[in-house]
N, C-alpha and C positions, 0 to 999 in steps of 0.2 A: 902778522896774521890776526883778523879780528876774529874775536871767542863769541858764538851765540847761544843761549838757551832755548831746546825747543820743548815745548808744553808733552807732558807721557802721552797726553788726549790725543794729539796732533799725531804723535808716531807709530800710536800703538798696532793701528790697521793699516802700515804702509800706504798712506793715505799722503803721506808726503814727499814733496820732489824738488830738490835746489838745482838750481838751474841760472846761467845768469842772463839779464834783464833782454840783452838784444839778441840771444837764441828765442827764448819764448815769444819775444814780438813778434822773429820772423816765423816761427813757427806755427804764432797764430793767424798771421796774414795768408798762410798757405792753406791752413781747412778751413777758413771763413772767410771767403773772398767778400768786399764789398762793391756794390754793384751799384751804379747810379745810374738811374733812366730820367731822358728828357725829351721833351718836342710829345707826338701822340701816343707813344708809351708809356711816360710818365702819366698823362692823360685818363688812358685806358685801364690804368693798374690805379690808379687813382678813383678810379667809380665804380671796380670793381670791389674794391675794397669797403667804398660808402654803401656798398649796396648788400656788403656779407655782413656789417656790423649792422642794419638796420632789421636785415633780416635775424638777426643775433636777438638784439633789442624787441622785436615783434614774437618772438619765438616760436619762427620758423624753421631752426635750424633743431638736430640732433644728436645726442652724444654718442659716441661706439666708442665701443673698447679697443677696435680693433679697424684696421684699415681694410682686412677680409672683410667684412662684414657688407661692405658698400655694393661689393661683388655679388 
């Protein structure tokens, strides 16, 4: 059995979680799926994106605090 040290910093606010390597892979592959678009989606999601950061860039865009807010 291998002995590990963990830092007081690390444990104090149950902030830590052992687990091993191929649970939390799939784990993670199940709430963040990765999505890959191609052909006129890829496209589409492509100009729309040149077109949010440009308006980012010109600052035409606005911050909220809140998603309500849009409403």
């Amino acid at each position: 059995m291998n002995i590990i040290t963990i830092p007081k910093r690390m444990a104090e606010n149950d902030d830590l979680i052992v687990m091993p390597r191929k649970e939390y892979e799939h784990m993670k592959t199940r709430m963040f799926p990765e999505v890959y678009l191609s052909g006129k989606k890829a496209e589409r999601l492509d100009r729309r994106v040149e077109k949010a950061l440009l308006d980012f860039h010109q600052g035409k865009t606005k911050k909220i605090k809140s998603l309500a807010e849009l409403g």
